[in-house]
Biopython code that builds the backbone (N, CA, C, O; Angstrom):
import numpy as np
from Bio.PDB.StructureBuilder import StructureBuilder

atoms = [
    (1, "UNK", "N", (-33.298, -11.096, -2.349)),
    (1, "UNK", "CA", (-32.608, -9.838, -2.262)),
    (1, "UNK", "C", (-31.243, -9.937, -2.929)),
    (1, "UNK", "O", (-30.533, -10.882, -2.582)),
    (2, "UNK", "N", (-30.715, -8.959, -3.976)),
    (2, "UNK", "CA", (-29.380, -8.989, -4.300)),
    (2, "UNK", "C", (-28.534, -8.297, -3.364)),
    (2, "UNK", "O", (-28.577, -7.249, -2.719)),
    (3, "UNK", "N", (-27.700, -9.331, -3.537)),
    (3, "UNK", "CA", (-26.250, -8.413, -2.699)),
    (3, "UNK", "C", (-25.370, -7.432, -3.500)),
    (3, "UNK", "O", (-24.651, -7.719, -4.457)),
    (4, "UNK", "N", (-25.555, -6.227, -2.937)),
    (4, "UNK", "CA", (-24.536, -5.523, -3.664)),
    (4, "UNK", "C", (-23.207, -5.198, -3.336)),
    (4, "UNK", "O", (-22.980, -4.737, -2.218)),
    (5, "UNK", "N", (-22.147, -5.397, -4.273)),
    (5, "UNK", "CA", (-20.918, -5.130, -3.976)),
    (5, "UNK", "C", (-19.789, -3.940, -4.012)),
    (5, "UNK", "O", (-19.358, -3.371, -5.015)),
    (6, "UNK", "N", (-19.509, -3.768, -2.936)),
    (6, "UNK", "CA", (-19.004, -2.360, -3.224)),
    (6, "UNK", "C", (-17.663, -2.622, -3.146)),
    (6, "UNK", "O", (-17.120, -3.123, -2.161)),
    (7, "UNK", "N", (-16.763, -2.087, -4.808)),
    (7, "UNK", "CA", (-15.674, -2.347, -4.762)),
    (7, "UNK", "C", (-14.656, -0.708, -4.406)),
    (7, "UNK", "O", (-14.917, 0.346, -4.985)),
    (8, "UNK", "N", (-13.569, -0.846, -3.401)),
    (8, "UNK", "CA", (-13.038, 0.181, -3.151)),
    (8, "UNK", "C", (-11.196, -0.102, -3.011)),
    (8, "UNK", "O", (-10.678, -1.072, -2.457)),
    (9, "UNK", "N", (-10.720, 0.655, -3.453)),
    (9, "UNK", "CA", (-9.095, 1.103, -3.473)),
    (9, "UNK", "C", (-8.713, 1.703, -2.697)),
    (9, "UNK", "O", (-8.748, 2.932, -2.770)),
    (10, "UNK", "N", (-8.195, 1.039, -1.646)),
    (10, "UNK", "CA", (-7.594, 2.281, -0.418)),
    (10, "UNK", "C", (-6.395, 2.617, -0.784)),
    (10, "UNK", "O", (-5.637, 1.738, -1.193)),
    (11, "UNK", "N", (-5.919, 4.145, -0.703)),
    (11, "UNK", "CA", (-4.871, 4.247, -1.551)),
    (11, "UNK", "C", (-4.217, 4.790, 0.058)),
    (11, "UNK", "O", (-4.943, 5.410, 0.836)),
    (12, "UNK", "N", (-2.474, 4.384, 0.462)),
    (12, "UNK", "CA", (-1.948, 4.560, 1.664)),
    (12, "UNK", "C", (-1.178, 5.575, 1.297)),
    (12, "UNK", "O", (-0.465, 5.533, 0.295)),
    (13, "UNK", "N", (-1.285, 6.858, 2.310)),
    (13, "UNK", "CA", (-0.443, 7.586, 1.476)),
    (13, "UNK", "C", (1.014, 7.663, 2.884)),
    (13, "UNK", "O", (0.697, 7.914, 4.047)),
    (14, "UNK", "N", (2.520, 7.406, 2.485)),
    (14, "UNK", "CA", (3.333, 7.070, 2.646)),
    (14, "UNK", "C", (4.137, 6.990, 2.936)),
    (14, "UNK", "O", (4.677, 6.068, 3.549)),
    (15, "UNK", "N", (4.738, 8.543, 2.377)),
    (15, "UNK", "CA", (5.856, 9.705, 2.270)),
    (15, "UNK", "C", (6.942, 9.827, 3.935)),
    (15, "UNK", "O", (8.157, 9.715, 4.096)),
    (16, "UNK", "N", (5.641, 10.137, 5.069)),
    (16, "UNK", "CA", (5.865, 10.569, 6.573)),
    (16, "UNK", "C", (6.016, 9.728, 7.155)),
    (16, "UNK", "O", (6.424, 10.084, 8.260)),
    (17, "UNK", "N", (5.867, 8.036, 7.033)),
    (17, "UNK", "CA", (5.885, 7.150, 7.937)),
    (17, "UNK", "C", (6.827, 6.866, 8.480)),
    (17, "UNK", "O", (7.569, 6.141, 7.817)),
    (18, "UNK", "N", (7.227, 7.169, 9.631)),
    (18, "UNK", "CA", (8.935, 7.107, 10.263)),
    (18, "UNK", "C", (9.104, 6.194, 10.374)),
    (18, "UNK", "O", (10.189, 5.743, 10.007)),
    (19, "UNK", "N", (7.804, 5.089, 11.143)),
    (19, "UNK", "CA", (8.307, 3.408, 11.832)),
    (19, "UNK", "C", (6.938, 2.443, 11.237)),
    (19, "UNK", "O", (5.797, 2.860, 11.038)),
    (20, "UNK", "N", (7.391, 1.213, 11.058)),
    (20, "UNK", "CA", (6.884, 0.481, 10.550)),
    (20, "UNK", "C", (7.186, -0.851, 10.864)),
    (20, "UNK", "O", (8.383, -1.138, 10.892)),
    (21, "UNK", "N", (6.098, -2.014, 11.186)),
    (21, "UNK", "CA", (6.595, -3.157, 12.135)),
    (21, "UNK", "C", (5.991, -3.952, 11.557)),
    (21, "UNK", "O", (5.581, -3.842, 10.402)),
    (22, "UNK", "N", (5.823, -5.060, 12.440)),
    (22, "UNK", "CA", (5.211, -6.420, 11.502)),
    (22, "UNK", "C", (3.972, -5.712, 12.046)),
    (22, "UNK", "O", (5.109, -6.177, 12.123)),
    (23, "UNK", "N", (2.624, -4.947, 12.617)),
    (23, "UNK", "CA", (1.247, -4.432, 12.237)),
    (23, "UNK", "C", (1.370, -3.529, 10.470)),
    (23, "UNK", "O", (0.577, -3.787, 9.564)),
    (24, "UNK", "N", (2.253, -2.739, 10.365)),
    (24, "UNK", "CA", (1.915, -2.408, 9.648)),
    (24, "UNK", "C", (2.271, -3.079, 8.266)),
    (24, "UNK", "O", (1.811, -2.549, 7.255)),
    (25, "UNK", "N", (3.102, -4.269, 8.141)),
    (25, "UNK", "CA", (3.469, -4.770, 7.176)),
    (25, "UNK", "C", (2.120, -6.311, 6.838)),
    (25, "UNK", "O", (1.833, -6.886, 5.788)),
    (26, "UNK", "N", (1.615, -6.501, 8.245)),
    (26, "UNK", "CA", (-0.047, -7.004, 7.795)),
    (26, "UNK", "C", (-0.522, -6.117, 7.170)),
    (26, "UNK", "O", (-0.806, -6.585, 6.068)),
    (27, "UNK", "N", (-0.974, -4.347, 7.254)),
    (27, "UNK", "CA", (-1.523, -4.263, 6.632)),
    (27, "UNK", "C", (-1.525, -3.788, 5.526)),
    (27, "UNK", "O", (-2.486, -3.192, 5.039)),
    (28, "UNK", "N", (-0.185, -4.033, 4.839)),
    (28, "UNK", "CA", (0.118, -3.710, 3.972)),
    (28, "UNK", "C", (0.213, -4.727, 2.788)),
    (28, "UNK", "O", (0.319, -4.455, 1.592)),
    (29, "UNK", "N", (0.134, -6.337, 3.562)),
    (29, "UNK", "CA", (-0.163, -7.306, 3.109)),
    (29, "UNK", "C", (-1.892, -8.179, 2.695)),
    (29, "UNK", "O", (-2.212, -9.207, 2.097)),
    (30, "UNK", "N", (-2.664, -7.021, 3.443)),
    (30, "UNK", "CA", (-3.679, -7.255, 3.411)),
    (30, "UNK", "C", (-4.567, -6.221, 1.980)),
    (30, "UNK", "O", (-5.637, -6.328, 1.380)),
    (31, "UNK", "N", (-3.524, -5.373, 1.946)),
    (31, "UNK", "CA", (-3.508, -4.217, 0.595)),
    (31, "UNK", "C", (-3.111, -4.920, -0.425)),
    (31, "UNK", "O", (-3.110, -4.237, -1.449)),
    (32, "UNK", "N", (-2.753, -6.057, -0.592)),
    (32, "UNK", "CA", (-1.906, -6.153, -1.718)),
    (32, "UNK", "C", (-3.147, -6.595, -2.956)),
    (32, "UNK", "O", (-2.872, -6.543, -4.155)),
    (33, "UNK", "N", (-4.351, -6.973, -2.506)),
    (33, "UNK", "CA", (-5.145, -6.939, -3.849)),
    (33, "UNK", "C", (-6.358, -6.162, -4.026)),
    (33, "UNK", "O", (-7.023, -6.448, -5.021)),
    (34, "UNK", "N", (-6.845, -5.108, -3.160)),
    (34, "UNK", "CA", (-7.143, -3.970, -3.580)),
    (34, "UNK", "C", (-6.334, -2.394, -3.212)),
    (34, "UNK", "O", (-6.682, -1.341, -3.747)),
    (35, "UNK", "N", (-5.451, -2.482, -2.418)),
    (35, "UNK", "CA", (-4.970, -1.189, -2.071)),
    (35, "UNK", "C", (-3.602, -0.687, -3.024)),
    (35, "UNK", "O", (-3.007, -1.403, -3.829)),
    (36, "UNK", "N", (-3.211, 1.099, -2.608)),
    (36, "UNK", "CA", (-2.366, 1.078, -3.911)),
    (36, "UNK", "C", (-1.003, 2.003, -2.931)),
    (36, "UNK", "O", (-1.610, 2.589, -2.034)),
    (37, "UNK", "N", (0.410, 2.286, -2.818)),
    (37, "UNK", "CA", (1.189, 3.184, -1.819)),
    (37, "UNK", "C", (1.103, 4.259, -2.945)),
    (37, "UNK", "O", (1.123, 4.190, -4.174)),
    (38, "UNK", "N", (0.980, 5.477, -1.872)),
    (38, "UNK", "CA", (1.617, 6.615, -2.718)),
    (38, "UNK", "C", (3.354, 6.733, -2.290)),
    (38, "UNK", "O", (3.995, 6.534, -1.258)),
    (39, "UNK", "N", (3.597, 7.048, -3.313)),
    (39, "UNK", "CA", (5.660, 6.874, -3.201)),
    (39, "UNK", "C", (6.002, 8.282, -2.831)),
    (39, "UNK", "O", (5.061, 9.064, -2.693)),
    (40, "UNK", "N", (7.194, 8.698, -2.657)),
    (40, "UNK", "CA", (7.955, 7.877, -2.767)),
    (40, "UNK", "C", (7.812, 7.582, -1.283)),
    (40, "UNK", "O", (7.270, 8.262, -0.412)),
    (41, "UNK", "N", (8.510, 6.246, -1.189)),
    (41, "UNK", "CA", (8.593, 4.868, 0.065)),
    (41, "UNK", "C", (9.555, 5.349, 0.974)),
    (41, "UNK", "O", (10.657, 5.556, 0.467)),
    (42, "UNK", "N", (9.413, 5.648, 2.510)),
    (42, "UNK", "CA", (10.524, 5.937, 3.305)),
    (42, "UNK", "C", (11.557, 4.815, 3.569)),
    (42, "UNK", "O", (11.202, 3.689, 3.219)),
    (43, "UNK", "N", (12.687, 4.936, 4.088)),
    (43, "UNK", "CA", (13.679, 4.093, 3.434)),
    (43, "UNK", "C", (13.364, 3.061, 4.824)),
    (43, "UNK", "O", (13.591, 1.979, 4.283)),
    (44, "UNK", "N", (13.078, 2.797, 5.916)),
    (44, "UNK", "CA", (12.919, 2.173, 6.616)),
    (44, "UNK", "C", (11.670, 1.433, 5.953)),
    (44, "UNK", "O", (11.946, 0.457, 5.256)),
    (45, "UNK", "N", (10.445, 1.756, 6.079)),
    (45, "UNK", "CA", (9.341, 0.789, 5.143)),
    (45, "UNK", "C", (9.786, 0.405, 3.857)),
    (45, "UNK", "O", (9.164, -0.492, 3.288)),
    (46, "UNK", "N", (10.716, 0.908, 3.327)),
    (46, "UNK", "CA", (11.272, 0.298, 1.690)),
    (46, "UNK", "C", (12.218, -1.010, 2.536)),
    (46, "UNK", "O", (11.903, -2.180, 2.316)),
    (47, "UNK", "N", (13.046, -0.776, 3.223)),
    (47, "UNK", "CA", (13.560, -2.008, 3.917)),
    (47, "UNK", "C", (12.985, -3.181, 3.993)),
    (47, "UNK", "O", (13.280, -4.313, 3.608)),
    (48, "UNK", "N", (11.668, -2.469, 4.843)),
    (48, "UNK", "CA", (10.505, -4.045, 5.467)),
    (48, "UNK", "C", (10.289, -4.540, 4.119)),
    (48, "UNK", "O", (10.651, -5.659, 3.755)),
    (49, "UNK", "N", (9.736, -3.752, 3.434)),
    (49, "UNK", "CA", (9.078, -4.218, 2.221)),
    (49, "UNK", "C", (10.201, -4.698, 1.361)),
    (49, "UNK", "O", (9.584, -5.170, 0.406)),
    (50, "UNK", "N", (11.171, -4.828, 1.172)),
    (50, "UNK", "CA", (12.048, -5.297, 0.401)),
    (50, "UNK", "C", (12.630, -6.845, 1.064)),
    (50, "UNK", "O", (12.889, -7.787, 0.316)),
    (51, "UNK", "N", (12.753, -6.909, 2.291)),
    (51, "UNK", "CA", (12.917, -7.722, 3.481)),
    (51, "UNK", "C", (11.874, -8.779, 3.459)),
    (51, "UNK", "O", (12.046, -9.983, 3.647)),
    (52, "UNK", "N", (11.154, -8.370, 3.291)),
    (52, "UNK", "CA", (10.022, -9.553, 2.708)),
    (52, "UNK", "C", (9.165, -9.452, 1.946)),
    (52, "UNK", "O", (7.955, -9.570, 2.141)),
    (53, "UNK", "N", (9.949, -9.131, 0.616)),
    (53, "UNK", "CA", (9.595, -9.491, -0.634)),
    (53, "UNK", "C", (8.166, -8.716, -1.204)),
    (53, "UNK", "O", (7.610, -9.202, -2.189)),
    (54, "UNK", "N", (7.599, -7.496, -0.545)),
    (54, "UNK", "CA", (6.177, -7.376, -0.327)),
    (54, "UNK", "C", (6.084, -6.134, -1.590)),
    (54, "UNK", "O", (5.027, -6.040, -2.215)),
    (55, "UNK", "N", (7.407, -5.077, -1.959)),
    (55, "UNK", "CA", (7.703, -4.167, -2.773)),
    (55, "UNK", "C", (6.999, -4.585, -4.076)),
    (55, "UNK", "O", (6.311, -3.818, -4.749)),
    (56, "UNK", "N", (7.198, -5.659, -4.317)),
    (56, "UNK", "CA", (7.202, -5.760, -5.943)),
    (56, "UNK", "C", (5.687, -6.369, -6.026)),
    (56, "UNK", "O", (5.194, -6.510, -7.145)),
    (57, "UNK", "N", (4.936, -6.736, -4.857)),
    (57, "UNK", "CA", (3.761, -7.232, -5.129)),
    (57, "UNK", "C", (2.724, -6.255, -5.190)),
    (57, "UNK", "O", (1.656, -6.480, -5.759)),
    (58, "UNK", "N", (3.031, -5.051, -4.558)),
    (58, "UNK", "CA", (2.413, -3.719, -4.111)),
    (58, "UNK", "C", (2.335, -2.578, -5.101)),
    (58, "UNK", "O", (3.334, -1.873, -5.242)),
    (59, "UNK", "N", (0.905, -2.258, -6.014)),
    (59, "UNK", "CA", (1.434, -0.864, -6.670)),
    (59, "UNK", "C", (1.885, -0.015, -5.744)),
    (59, "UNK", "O", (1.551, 0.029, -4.561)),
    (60, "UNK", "N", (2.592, 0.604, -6.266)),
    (60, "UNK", "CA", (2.889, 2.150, -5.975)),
    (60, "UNK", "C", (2.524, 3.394, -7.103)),
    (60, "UNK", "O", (2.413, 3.132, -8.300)),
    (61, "UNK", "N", (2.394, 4.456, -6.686)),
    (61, "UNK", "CA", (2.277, 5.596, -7.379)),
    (61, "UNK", "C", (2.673, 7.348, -7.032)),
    (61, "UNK", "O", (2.298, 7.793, -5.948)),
    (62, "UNK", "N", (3.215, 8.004, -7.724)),
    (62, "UNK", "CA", (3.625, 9.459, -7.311)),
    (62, "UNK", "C", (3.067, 10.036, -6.774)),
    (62, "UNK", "O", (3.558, 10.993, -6.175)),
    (63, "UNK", "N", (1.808, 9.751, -6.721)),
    (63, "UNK", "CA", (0.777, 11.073, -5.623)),
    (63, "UNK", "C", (-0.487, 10.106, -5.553)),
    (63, "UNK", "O", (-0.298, 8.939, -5.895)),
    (64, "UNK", "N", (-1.772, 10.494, -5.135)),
    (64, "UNK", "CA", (-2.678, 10.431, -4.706)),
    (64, "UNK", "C", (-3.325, 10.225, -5.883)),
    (64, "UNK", "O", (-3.530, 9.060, -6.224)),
    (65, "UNK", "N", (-3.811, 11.427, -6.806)),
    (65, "UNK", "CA", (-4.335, 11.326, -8.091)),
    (65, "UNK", "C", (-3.760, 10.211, -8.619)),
    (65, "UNK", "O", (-4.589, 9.326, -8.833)),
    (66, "UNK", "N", (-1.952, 9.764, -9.084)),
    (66, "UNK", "CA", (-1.912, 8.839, -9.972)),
    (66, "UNK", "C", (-2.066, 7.744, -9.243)),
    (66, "UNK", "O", (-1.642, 6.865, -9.992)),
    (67, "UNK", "N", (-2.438, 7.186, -8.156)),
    (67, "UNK", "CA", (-2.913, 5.777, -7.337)),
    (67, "UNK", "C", (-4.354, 5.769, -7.831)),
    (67, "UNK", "O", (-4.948, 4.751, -8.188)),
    (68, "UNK", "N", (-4.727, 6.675, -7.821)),
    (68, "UNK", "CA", (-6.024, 5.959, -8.444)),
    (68, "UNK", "C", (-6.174, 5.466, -9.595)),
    (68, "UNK", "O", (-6.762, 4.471, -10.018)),
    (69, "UNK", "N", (-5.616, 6.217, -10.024)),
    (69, "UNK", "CA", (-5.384, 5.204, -11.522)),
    (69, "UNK", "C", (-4.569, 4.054, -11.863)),
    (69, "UNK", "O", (-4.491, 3.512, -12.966)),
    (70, "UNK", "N", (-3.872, 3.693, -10.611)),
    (70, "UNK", "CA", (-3.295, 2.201, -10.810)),
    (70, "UNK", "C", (-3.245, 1.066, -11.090)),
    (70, "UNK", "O", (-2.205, 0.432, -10.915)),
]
sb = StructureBuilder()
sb.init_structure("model")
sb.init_model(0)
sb.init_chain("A")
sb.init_seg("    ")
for serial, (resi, resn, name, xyz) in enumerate(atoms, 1):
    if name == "N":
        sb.init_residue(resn, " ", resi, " ")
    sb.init_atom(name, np.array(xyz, "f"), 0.0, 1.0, " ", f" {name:<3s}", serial, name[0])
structure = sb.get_structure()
């Protein structure tokens, strides 16, 4: 039997997130090689993510449509 693989892009969308902790910075670390943020980044999660280094490993994109194309 072949295994088939289903490849998928979860794209997080971003904008509203008031609070953000070490759960959500797992899973934002767990995004980092198929998932994509829609921007712009609230300034508290731009913190975390800058705080440990996680910004620059992470696409981001302006909306929804352009994450998929990331």
């Amino acid at each position: 039997m072949a295994r088939v693989m289903c490849r998928y892009q979860p794209v997080l969308d971003v904008p509203r997130i008031a609070f953000a902790d070490s759960s959500m910075l797992n899973l934002l670390v767990r995004m980092l090689h198929t998932g994509r943020l829609v921007s712009p980044v609230p300034v508290q999660l731009g913190r975390l993510l800058d705080l440990t280094q996680v910004r620059d490993l992470l696409p981001t994109a302006d909306g929804i449509d352009a994450a998929r194309t990331v």
